[in-house]
NUDODO-116208 format. One record per atom (N, C-alpha, C): residue number from 1; x, y, z. Coordinates in nm, 2 decimals. Layout:
NUDODO-116208
<rodo NUM <X Y Z>>
...
end
This chain:
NUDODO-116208
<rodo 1 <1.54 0.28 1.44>>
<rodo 1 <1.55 0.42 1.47>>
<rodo 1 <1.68 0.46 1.53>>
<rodo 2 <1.73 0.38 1.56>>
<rodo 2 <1.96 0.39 1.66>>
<rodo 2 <1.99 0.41 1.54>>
<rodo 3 <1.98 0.40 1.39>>
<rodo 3 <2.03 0.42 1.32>>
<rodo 3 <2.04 0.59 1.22>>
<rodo 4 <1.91 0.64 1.27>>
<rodo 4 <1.88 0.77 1.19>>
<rodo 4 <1.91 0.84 1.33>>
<rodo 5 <1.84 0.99 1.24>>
<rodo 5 <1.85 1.15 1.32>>
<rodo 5 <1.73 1.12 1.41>>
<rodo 6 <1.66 1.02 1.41>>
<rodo 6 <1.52 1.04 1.56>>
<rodo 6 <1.57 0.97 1.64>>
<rodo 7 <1.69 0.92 1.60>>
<rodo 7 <1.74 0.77 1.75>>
<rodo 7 <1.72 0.89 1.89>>
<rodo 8 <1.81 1.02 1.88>>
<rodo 8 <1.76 1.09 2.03>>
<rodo 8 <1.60 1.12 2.08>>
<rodo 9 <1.57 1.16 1.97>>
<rodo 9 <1.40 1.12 2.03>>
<rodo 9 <1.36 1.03 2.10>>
<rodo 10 <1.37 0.91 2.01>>
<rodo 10 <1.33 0.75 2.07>>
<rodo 10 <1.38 0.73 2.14>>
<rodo 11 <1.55 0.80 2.22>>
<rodo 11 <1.59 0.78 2.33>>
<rodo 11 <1.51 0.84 2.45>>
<rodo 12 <1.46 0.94 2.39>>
<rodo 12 <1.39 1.07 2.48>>
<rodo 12 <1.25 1.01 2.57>>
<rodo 13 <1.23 0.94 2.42>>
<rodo 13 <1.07 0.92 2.44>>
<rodo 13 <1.04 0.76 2.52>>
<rodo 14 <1.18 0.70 2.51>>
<rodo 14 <1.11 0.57 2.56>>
<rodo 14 <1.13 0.44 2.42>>
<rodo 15 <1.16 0.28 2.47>>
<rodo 15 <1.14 0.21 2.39>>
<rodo 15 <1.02 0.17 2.36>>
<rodo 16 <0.92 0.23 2.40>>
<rodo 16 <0.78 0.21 2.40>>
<rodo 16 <0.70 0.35 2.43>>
<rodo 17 <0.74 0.43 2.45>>
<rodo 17 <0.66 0.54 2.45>>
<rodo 17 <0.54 0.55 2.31>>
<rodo 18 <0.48 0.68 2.35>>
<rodo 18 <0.41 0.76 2.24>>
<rodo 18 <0.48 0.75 2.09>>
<rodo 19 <0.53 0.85 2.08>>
<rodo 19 <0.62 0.88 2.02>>
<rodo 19 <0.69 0.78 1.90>>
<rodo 20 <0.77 0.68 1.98>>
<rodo 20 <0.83 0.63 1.92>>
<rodo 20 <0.73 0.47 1.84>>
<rodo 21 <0.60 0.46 1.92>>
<rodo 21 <0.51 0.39 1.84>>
<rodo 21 <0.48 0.45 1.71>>
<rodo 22 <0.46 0.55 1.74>>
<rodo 22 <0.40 0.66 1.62>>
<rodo 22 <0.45 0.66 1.50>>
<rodo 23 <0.61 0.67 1.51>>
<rodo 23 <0.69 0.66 1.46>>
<rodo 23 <0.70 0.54 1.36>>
<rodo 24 <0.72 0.41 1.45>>
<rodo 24 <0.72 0.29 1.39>>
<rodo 24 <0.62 0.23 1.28>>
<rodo 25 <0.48 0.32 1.36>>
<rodo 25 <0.36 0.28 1.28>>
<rodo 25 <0.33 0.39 1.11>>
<rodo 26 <0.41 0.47 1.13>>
<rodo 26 <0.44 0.59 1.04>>
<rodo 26 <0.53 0.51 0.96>>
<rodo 27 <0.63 0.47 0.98>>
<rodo 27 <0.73 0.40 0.87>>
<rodo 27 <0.68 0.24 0.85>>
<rodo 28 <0.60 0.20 0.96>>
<rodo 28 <0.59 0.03 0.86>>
<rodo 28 <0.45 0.10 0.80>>
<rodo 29 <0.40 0.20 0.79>>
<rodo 29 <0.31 0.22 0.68>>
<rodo 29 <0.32 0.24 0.56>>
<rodo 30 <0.39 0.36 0.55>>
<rodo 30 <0.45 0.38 0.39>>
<rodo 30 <0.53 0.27 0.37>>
<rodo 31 <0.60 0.19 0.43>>
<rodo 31 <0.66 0.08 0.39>>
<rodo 31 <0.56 -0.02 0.31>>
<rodo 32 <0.47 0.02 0.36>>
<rodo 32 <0.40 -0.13 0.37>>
<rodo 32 <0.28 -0.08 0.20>>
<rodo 33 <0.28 0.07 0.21>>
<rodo 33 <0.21 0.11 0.08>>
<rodo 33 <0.28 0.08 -0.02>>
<rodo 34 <0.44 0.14 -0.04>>
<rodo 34 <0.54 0.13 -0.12>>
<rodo 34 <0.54 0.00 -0.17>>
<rodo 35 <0.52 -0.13 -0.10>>
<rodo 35 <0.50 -0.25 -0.16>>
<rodo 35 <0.39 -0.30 -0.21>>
<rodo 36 <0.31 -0.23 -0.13>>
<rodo 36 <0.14 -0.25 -0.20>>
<rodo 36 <0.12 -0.22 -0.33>>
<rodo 37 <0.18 -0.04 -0.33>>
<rodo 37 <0.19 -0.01 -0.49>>
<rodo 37 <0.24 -0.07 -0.61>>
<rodo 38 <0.37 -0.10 -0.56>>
<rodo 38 <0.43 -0.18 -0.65>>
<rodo 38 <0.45 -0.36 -0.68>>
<rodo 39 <0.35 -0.42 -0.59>>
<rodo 39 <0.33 -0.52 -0.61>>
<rodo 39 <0.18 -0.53 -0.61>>
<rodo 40 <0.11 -0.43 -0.66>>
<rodo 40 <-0.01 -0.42 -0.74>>
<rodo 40 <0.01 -0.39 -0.87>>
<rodo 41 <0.11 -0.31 -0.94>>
<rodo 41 <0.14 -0.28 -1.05>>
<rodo 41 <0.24 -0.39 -1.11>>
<rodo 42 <0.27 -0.44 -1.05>>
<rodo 42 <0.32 -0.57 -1.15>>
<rodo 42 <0.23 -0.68 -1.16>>
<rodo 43 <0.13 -0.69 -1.06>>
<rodo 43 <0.05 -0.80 -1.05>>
<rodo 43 <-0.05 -0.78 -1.22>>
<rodo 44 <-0.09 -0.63 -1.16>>
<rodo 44 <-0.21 -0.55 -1.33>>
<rodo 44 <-0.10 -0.61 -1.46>>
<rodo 45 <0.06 -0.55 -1.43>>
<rodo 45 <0.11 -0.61 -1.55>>
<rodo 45 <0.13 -0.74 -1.59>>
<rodo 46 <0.14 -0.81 -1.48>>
<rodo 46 <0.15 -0.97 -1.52>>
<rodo 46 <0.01 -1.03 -1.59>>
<rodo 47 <-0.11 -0.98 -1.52>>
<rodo 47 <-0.24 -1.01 -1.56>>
<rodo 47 <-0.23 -0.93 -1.68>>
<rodo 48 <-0.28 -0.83 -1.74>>
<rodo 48 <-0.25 -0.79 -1.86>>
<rodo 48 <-0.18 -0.85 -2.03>>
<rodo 49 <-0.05 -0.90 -1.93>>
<rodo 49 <0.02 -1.00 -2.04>>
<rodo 49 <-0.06 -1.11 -2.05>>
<rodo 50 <-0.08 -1.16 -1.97>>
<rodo 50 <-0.17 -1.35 -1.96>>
<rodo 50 <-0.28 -1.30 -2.03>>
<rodo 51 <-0.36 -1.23 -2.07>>
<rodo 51 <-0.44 -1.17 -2.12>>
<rodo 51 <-0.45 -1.16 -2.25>>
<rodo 52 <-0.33 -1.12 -2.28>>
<rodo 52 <-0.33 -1.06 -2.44>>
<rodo 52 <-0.26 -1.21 -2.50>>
<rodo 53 <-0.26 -1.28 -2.38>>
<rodo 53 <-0.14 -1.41 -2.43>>
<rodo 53 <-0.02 -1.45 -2.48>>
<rodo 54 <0.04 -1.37 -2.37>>
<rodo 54 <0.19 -1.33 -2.38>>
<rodo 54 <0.22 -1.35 -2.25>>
<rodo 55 <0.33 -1.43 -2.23>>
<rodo 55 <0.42 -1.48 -2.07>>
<rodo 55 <0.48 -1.39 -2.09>>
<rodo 56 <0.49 -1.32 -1.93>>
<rodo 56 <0.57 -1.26 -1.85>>
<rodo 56 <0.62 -1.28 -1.71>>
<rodo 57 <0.74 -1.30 -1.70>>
<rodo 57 <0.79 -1.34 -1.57>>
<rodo 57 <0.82 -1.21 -1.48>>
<rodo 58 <0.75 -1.27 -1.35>>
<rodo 58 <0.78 -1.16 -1.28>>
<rodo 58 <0.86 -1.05 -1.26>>
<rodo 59 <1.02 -1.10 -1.28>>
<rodo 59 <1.12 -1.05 -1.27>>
<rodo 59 <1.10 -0.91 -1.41>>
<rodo 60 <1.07 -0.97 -1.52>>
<rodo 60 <1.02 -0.84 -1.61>>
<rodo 60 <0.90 -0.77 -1.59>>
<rodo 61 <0.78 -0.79 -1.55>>
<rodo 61 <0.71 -0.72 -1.48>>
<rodo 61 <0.74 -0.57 -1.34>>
<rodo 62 <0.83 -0.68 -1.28>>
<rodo 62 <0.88 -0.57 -1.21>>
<rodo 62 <1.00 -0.43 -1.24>>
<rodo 63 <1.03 -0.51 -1.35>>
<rodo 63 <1.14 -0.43 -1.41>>
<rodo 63 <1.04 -0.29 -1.50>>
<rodo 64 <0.95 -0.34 -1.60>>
<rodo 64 <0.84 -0.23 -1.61>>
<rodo 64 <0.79 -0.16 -1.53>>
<rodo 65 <0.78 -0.18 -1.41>>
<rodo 65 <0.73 -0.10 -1.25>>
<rodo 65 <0.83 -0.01 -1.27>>
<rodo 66 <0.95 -0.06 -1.26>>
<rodo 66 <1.07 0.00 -1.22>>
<rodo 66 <1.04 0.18 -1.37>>
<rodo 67 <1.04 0.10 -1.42>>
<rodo 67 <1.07 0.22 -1.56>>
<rodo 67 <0.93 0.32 -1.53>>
<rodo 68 <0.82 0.31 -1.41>>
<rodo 68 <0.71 0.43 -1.43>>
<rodo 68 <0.74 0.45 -1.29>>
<rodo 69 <0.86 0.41 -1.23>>
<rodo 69 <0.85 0.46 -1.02>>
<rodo 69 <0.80 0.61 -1.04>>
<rodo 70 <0.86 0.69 -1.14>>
<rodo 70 <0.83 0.83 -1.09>>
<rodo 70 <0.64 0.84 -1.10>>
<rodo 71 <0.60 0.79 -1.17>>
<rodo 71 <0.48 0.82 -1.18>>
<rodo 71 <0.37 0.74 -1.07>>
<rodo 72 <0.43 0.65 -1.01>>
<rodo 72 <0.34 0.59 -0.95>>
<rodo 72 <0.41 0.61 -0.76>>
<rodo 73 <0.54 0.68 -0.81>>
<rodo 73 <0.59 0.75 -0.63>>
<rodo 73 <0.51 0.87 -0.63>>
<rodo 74 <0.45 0.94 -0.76>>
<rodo 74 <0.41 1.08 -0.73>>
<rodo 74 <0.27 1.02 -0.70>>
<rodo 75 <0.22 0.94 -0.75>>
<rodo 75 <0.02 0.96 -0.75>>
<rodo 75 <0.03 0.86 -0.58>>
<rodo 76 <0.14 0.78 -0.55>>
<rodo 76 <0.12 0.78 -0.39>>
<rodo 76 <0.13 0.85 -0.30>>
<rodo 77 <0.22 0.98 -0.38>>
<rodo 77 <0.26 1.06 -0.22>>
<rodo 77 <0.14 1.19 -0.21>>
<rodo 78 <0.06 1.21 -0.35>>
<rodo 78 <-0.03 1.30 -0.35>>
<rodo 78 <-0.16 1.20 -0.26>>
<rodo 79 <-0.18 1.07 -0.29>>
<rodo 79 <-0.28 1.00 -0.23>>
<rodo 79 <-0.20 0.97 -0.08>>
<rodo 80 <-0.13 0.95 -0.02>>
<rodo 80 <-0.09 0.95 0.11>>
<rodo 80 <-0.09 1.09 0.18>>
<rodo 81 <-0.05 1.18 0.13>>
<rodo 81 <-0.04 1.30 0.18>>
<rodo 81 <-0.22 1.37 0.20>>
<rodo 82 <-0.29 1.34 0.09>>
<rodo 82 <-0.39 1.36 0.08>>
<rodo 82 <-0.49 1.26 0.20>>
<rodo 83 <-0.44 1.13 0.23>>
<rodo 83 <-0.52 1.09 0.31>>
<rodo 83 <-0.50 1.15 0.45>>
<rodo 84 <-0.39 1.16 0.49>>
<rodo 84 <-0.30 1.17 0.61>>
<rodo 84 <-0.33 1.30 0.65>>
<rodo 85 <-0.34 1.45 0.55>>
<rodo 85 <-0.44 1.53 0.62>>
<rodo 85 <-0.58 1.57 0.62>>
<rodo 86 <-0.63 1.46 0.56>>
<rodo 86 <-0.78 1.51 0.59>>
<rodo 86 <-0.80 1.37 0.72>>
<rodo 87 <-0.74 1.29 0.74>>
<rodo 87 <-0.74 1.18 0.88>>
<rodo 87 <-0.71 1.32 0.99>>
<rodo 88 <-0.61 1.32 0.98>>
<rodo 88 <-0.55 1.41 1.09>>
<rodo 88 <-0.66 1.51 1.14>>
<rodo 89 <-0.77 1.60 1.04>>
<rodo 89 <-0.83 1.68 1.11>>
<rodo 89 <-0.94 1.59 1.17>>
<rodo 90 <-0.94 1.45 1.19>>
<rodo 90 <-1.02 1.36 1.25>>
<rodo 90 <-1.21 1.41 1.19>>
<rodo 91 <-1.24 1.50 1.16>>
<rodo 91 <-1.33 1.52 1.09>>
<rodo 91 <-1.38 1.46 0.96>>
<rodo 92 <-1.21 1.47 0.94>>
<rodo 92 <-1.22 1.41 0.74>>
<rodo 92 <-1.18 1.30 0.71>>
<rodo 93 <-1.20 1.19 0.86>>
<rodo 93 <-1.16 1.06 0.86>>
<rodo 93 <-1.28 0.98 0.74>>
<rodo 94 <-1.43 1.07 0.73>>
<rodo 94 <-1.48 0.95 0.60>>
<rodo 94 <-1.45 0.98 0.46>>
<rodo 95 <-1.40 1.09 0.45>>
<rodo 95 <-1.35 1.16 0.31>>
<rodo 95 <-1.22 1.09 0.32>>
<rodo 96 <-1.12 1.11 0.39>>
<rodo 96 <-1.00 1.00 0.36>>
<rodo 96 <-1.06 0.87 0.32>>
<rodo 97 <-1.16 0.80 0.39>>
<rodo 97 <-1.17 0.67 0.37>>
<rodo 97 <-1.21 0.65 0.19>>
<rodo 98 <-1.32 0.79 0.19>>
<rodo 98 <-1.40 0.77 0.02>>
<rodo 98 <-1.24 0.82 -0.05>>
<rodo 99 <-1.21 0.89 -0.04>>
<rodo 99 <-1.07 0.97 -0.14>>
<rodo 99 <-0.97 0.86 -0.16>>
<rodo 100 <-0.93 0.77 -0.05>>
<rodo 100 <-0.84 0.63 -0.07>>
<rodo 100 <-0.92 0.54 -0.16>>
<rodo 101 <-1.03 0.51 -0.13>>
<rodo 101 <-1.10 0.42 -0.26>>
<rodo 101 <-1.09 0.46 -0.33>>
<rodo 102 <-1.15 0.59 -0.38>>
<rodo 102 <-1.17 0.63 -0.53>>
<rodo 102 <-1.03 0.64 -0.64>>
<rodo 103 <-0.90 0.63 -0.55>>
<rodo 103 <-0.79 0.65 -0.60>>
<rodo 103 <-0.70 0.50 -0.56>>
<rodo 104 <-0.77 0.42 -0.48>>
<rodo 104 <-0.77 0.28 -0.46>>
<rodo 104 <-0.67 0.15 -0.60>>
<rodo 105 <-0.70 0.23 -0.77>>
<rodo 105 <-0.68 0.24 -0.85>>
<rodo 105 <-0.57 0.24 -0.95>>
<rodo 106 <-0.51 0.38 -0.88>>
<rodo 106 <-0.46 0.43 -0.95>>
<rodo 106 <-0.31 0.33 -1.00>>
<rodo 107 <-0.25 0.23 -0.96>>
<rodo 107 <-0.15 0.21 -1.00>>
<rodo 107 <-0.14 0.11 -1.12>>
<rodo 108 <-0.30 0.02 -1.13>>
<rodo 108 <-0.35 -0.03 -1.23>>
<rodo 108 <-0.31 0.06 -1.36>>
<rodo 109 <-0.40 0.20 -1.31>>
<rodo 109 <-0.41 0.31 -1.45>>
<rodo 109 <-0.27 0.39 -1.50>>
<rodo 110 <-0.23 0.36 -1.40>>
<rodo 110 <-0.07 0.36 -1.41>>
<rodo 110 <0.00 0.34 -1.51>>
<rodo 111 <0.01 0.19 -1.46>>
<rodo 111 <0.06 0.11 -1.58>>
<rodo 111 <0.04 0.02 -1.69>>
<rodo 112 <-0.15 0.03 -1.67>>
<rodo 112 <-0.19 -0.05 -1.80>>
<rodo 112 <-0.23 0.06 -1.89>>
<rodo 113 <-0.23 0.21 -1.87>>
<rodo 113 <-0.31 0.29 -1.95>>
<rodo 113 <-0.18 0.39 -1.97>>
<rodo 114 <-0.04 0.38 -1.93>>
<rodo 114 <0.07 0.45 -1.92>>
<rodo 114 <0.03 0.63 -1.89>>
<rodo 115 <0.02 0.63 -1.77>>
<rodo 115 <-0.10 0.77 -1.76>>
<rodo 115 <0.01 0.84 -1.64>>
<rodo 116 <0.05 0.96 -1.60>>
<rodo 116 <0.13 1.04 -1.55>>
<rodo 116 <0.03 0.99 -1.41>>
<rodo 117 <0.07 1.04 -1.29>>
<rodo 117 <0.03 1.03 -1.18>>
<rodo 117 <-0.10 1.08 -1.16>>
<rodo 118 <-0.13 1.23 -1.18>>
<rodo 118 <-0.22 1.27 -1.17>>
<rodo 118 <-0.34 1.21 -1.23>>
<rodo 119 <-0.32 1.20 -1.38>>
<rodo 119 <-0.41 1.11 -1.51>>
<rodo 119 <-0.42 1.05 -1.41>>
<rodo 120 <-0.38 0.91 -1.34>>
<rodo 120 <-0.36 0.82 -1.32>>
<rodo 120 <-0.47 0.77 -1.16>>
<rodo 121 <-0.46 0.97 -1.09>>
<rodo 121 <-0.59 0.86 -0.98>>
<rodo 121 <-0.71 0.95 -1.06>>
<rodo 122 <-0.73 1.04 -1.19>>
<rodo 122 <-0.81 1.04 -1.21>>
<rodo 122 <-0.85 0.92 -1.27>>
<rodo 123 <-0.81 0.87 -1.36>>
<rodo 123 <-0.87 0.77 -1.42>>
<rodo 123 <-0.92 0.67 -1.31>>
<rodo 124 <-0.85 0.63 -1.19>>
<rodo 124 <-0.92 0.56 -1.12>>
<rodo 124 <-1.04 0.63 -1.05>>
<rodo 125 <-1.07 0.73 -1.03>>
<rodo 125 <-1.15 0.78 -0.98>>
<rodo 125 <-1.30 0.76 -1.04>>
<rodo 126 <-1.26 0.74 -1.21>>
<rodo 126 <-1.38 0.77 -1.36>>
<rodo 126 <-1.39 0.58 -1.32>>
<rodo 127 <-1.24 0.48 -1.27>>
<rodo 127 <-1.34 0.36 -1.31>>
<rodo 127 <-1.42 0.34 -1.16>>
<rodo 128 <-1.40 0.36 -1.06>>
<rodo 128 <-1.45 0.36 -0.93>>
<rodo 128 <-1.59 0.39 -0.90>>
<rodo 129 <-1.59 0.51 -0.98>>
<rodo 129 <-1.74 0.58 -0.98>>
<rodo 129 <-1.83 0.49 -1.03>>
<rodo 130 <-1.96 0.50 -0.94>>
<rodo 130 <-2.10 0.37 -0.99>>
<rodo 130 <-2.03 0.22 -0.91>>
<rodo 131 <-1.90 0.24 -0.86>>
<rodo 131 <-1.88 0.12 -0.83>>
<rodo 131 <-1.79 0.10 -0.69>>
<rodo 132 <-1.83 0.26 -0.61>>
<rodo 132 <-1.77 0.27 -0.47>>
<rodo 132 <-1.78 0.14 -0.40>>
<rodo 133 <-1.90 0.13 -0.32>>
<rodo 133 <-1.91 0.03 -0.24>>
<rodo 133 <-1.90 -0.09 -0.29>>
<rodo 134 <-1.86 -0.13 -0.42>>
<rodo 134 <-1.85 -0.26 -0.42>>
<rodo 134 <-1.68 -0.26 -0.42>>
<rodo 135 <-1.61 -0.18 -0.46>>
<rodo 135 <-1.49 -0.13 -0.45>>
<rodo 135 <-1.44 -0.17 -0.30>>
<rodo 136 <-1.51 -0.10 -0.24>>
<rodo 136 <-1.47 -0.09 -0.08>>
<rodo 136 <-1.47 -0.20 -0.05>>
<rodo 137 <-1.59 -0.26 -0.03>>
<rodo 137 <-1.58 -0.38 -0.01>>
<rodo 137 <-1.49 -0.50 -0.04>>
<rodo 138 <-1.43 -0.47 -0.15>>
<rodo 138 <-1.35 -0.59 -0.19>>
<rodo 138 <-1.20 -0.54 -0.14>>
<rodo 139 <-1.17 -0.42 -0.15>>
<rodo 139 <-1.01 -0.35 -0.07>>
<rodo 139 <-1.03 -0.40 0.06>>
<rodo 140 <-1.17 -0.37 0.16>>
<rodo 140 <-1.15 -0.39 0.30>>
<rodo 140 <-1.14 -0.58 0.31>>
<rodo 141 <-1.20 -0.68 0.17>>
<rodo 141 <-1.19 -0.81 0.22>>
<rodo 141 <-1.05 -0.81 0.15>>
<rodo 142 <-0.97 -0.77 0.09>>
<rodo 142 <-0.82 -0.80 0.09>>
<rodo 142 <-0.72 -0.76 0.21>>
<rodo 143 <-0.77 -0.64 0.24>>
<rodo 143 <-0.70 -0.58 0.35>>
<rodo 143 <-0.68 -0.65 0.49>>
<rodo 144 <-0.81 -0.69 0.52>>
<rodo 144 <-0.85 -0.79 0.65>>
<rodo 144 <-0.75 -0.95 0.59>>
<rodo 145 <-0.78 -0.96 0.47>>
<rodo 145 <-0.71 -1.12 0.48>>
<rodo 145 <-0.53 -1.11 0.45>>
<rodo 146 <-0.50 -0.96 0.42>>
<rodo 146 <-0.37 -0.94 0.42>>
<rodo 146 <-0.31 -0.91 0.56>>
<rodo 147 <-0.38 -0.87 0.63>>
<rodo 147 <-0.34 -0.84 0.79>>
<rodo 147 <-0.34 -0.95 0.87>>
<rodo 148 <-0.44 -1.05 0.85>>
<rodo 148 <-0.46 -1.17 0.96>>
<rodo 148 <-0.36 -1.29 0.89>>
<rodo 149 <-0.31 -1.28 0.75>>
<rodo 149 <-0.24 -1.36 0.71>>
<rodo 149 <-0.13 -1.39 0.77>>
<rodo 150 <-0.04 -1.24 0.84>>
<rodo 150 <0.08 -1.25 0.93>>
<rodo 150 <0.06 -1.35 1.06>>
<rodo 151 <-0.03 -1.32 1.13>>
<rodo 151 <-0.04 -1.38 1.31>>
<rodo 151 <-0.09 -1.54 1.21>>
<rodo 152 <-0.17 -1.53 1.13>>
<rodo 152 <-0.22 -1.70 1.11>>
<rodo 152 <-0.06 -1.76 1.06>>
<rodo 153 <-0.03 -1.79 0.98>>
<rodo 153 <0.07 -1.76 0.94>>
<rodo 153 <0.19 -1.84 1.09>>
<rodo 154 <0.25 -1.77 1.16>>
<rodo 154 <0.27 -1.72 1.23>>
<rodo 154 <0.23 -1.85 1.35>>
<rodo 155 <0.14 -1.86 1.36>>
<rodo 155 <0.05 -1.95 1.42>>
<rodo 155 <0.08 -2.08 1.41>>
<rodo 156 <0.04 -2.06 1.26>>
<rodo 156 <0.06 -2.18 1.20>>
<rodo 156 <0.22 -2.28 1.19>>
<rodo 157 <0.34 -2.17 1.20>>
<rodo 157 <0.47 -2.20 1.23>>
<rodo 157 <0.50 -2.24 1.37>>
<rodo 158 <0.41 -2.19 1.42>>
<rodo 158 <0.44 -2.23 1.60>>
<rodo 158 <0.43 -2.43 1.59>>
<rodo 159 <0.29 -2.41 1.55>>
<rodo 159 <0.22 -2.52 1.58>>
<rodo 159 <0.32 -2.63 1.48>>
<rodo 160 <0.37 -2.64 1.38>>
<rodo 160 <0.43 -2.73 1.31>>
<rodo 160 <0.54 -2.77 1.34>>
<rodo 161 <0.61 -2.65 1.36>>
<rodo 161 <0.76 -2.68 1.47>>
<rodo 161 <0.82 -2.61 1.59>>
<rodo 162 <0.90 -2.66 1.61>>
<rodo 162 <0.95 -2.68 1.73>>
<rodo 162 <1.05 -2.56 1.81>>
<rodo 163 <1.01 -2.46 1.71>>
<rodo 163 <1.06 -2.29 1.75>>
<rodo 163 <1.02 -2.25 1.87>>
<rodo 164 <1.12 -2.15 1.90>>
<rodo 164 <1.00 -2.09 2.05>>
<rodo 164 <0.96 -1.96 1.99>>
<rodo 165 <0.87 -1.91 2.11>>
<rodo 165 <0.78 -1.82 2.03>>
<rodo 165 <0.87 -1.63 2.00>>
<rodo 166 <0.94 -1.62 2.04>>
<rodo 166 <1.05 -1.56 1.96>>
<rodo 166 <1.06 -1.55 1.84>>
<rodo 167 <1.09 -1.66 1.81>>
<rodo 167 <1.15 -1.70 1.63>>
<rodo 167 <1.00 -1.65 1.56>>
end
């Protein structure tokens, strides 16, 4: 944040304040979607090729990501924007939760069905339907084993060598 226009805030606010948590947890989120998205859409494309029985190497997989960014930066920022104010009126924290599943999807429809953004959480929405909660269920058991991978992980570096807990 010393580097942008909020560094005086975060000065304002404290190296730990409000604020500048907020902040950090605001940017390592979309960070952390932006890779989600796009290393879900090359994963659909890699599987897809293996499929039809055709190798493809990552590196071109991602490169097809690359050629639909506009379409899969717009169906994230309509599905981020869209979660982020129905969360915010704290009311429509279970409608954010159903609206992020049902669009949970969309970067698959993205790029295996070459579909504009919008097409694109509809169609996830058409494959979701009849199959919410089993949906859910399997995003929240990736989610949990994507989150606890870091500290285990992590853990597991401690315990092997001879870093201090710093590193």
């Amino acid at each position: 944040f010393h580097l942008t226009s909020v560094a005086p805030l975060v000065a304002l606010d404290g190296r730990h304040g409000a604020v500048t948590a907020f902040l950090a947890i605001l940017v390592g989120g979309i960070g952390g979607l932006f890779a989600s998205v796009i290393a879900t859409a090359a994963v659909a494309v890699i599987l897809a090729e293996r499929e039809a029985g055709r190798r493809v190497l990552a590196g071109q997989a991602y490169r097809r990501v690359l050629h639909r960014w506009r379409s899969l930066g717009k169906g994230m920022a309509i599905e981020l924007t869209t979660v982020l104010l129905l969360t915010i009126t704290v009311i429509g924290i279970p409608f954010a939760i159903h609206r992020f599943i049902r669009w949970s999807l969309f970067a698959e429809a993205c790029m295996l069905d070459d579909l504009s953004a919008t097409d694109s959480l509809h169609r996830s929405s058409e494959l979701v339907r009849g199959h919410w909660w089993r949906t859910f269920g399997f995003t929240t058991l990736v989610d949990v084993l994507v989150i606890l991978s870091g500290p285990l992980l992590g853990v597991g570096l401690l315990l092997v060598t001879d870093h201090s807990l710093n590193f």
